[in-house]
Each structure stands twice: as structure tokens, then as C-alpha cells.
VOTORNU-601583 format. One record per residue: x negated, y negated, z negated of N, C-alpha, C, O in turn; residue number from 1. Coordinates in pm, whole numbers, plus 50000, padded with zeros to 5 digits. Layout:
+-------+-------+-------+-------+-------+-------+-------+-------+-------+-------+-------+-------+------+
|  n.c1 |  n.c2 |  n.c3 | ca.c1 | ca.c2 | ca.c3 |  c.c1 |  c.c2 |  c.c3 |  o.c1 |  o.c2 |  o.c3 | zapa |
+-------+-------+-------+-------+-------+-------+-------+-------+-------+-------+-------+-------+------+
|     X |     Y |     Z |     X |     Y |     Z |     X |     Y |     Z |     X |     Y |     Z |  NUM |
...
+-------+-------+-------+-------+-------+-------+-------+-------+-------+-------+-------+-------+------+
***
This chain:
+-------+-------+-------+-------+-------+-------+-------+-------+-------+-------+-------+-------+------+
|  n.c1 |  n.c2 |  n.c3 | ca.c1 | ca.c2 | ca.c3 |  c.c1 |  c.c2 |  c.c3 |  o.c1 |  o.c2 |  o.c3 | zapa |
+-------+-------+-------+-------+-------+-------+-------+-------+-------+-------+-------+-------+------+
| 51085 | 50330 | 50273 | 51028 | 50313 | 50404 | 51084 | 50416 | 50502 | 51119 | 50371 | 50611 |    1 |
| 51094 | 50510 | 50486 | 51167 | 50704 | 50533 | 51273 | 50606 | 50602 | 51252 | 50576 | 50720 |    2 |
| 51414 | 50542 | 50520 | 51498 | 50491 | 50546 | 51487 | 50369 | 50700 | 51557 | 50361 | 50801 |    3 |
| 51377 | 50296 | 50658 | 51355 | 50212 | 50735 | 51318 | 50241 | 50854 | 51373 | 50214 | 50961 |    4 |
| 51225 | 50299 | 50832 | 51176 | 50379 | 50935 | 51321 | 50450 | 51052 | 51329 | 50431 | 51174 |    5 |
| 51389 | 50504 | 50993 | 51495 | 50580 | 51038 | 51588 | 50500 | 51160 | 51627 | 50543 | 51268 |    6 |
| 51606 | 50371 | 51099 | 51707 | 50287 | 51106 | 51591 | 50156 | 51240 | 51644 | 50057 | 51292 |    7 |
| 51483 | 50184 | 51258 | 51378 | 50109 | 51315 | 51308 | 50182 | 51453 | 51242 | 50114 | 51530 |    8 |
| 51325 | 50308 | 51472 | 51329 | 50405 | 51559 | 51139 | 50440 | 51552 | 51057 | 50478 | 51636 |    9 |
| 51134 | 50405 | 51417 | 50975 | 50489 | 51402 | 50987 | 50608 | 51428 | 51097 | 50663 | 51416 |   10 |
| 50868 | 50678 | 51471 | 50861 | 50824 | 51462 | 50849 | 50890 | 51371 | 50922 | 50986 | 51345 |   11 |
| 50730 | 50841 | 51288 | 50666 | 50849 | 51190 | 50764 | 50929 | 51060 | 50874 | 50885 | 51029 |   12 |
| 50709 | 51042 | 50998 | 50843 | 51119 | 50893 | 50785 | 51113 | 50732 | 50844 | 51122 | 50625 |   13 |
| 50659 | 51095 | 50761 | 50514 | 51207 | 50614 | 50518 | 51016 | 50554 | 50561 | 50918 | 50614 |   14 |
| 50458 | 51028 | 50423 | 50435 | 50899 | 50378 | 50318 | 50831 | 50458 | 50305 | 50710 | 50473 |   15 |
| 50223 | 50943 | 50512 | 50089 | 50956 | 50539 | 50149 | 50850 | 50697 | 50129 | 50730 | 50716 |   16 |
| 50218 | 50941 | 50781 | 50231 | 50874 | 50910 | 50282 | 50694 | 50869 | 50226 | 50590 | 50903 |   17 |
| 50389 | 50711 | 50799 | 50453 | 50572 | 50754 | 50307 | 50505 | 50724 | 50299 | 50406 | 50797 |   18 |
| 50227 | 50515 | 50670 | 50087 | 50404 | 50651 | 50014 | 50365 | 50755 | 49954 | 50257 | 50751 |   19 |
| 50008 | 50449 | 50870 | 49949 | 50453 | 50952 | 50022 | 50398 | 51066 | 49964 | 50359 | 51167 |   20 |
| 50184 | 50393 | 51045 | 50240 | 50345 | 51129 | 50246 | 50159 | 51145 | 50288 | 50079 | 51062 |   21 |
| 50196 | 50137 | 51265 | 50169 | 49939 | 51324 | 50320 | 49894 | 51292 | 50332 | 49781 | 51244 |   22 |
| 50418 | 49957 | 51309 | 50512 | 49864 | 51251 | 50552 | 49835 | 51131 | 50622 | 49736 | 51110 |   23 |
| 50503 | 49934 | 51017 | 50493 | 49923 | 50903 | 50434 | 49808 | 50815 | 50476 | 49738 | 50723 |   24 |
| 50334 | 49820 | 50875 | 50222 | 49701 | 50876 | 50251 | 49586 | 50878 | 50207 | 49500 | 50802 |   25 |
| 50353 | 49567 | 50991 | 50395 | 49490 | 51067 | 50523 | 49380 | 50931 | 50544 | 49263 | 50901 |   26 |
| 50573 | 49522 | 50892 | 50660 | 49453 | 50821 | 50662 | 49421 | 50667 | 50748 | 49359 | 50606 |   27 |
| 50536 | 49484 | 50616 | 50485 | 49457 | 50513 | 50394 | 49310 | 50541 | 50387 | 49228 | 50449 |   28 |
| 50343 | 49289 | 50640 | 50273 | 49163 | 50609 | 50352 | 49021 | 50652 | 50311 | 48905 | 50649 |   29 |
| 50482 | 49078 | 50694 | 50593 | 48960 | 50730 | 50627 | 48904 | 50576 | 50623 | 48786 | 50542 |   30 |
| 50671 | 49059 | 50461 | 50694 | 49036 | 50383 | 50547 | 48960 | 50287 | 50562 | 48850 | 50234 |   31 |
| 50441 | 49019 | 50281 | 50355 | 48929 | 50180 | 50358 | 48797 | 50247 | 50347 | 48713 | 50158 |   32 |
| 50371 | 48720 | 50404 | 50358 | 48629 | 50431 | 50437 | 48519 | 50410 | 50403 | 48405 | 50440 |   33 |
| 50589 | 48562 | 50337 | 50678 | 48514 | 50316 | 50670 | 48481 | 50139 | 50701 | 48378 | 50080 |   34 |
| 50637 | 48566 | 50103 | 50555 | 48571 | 49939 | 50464 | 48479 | 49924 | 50488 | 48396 | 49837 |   35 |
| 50326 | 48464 | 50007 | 50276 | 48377 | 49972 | 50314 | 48248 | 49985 | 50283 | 48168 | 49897 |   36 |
| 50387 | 48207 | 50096 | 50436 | 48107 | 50132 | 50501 | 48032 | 49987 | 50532 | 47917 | 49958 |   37 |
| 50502 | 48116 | 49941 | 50577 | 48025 | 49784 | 50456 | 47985 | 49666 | 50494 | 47915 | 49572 |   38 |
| 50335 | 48021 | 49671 | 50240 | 48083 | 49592 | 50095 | 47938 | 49619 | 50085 | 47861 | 49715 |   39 |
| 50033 | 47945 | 49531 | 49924 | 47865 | 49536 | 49873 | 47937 | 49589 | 49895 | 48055 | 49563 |   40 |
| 49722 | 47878 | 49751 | 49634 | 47898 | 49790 | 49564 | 47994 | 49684 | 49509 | 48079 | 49755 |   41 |
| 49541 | 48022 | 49569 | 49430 | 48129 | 49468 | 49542 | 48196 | 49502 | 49532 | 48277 | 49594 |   42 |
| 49671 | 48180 | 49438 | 49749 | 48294 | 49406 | 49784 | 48406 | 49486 | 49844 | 48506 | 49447 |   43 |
| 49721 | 48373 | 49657 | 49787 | 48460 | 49757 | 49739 | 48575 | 49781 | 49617 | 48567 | 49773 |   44 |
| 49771 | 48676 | 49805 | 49772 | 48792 | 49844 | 49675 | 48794 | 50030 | 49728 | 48776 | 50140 |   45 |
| 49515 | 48824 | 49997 | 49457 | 48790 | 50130 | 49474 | 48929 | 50199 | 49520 | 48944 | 50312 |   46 |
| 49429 | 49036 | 50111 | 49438 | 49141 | 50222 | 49510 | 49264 | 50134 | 49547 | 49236 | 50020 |   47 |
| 49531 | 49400 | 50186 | 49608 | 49504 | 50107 | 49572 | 49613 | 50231 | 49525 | 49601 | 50344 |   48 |
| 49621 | 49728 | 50147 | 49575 | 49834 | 50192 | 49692 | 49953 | 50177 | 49688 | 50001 | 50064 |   49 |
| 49785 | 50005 | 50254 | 49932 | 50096 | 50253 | 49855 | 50198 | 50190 | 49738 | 50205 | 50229 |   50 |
| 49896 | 50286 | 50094 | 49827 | 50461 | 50074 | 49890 | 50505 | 50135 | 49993 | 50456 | 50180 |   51 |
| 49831 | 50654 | 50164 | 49912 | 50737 | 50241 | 50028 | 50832 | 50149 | 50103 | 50919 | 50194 |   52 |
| 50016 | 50782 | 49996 | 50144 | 50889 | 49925 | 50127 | 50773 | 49809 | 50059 | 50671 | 49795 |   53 |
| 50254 | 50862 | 49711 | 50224 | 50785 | 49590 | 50161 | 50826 | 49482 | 50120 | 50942 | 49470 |   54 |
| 50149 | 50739 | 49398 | 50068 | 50753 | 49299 | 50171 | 50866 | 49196 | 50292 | 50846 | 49185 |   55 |
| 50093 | 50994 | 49120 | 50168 | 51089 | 49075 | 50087 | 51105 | 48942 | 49965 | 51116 | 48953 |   56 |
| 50146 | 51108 | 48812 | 50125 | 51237 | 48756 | 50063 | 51364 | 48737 | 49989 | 51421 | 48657 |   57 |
| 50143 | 51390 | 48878 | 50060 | 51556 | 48897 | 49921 | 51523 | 48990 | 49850 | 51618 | 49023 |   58 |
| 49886 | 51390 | 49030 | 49818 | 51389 | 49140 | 49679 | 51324 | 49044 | 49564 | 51285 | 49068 |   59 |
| 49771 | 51341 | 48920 | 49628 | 51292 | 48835 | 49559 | 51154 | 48874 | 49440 | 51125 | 48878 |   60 |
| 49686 | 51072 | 48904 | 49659 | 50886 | 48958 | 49752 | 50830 | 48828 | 49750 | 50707 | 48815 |   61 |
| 49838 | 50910 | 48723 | 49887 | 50822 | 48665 | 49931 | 50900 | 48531 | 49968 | 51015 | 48554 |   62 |
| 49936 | 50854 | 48376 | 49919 | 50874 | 48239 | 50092 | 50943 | 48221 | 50182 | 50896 | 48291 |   63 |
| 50111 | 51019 | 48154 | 50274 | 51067 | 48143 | 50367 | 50960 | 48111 | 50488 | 50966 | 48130 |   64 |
| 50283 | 50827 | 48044 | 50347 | 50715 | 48043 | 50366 | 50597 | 48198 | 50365 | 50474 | 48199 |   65 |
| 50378 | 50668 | 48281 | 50332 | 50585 | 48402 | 50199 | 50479 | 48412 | 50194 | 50415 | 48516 |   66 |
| 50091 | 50456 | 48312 | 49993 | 50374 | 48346 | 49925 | 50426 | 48450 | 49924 | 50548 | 48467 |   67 |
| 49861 | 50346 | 48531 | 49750 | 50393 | 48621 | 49613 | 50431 | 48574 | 49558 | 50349 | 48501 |   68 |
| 49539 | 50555 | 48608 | 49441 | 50602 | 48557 | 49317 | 50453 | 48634 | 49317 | 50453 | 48757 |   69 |
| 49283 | 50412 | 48609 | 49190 | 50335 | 48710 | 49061 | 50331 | 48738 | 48996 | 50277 | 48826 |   70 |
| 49026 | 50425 | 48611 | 48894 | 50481 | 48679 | 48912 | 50590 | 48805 | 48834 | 50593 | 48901 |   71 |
| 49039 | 50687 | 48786 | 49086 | 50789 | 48870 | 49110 | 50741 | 49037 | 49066 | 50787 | 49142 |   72 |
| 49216 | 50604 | 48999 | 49223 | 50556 | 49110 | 49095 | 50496 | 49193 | 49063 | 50519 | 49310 |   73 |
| 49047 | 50430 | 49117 | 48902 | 50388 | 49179 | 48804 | 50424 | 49260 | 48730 | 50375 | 49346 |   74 |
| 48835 | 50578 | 49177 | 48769 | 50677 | 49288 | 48751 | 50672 | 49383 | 48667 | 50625 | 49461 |   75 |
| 48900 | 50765 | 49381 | 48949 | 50792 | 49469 | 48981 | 50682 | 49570 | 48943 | 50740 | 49672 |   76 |
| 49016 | 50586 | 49605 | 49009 | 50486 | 49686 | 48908 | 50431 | 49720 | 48912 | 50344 | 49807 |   77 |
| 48783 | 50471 | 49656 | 48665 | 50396 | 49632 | 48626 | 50313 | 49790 | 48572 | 50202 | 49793 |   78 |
| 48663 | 50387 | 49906 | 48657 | 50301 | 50036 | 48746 | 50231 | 50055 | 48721 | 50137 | 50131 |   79 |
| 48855 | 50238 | 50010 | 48936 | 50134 | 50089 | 48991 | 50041 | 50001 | 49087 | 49970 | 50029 |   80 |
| 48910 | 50039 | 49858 | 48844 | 49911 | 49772 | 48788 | 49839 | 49861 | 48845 | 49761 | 49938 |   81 |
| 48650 | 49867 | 49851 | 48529 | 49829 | 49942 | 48586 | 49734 | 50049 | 48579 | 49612 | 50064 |   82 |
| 48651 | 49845 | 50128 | 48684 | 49763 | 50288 | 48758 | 49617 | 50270 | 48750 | 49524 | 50351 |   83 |
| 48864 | 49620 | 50089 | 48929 | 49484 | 50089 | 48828 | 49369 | 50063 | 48849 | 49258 | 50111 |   84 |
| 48693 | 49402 | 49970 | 48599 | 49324 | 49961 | 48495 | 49288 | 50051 | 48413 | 49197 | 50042 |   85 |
| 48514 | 49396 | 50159 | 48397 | 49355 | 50303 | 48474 | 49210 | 50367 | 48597 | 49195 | 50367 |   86 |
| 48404 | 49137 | 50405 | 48408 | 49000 | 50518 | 48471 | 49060 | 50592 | 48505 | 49009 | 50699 |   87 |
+-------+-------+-------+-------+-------+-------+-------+-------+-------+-------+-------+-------+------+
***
């Protein structure tokens, strides 16, 4: 995204700004919209949520084998779970 960003005249530098950044958004939901477009009505992708970093290891979000902790993650996201299941 750093790249994209670069090449797109975002401002945006931190992973944090890139999530927060409307064109980001912008171009992530061009891309799921083009995804679902291939996909059964169940199968589609209704809503999503950018993090502001990635999932680490050291950040104690993921097993030395790369699995996701998901009680850890759960948590920690625990709102912006929620917000994908609010109306």
C-alpha cells in the first residue's frame, strides 16, 4: 500500500494513516467489488474493516507458526468486530 500510496499522491506514510486514508478505502472496495462480482450472493464479502498495522508475532496477534491467535485477535478488535455485525 506505502508503494501505492506513493505512486497515487497520498499523503498518508504510517500503516495507521494508510487505513484511515478515503482513498484506500476507495480502492480496496473497487477491489472486493470486482471479487464479488464473480461470487454467489452468500459468498460475498458485505463489509470489512482496514487495521491500522499488521498482524505480528511480537504483537502477540500471531503463533511462531503464523496461525492467528483468535481469541487474542478478538480482543483486541473486539469493536470493530461488533461494528461489522451492527445494521
Amino acid at each position: 500500500m506505502a508503494a501505492w500510496a506513493r505512486g497515487n499522491g497520498t499523503e498518508a506514510s504510517t500503516p495507521a494513516a494508510l487505513a484511515a486514508d478515503p482513498a484506500v478505502r476507495a480502492l480496496l472496495e473497487g477491489e472486493v467489488a470486482a471479487v464479488n462480482a464473480q461470487l454467489a450472493s452468500f459468498e460475498t464479502v458485505k463489509k470489512f474493516h482496514i487495521l491500522p498495522g499488521e498482524l505480528t508475532i511480537e504483537g502477540g496477534d500471531l503463533t511462531p507458526s503464523l496461525k492467528v491467535k483468535r481469541k487474542v485477535v478478538t480482543q483486541r478488535f473486539e469493536r470493530e468486530i461488533a461494528a461489522l455485525y451492527a445494521s
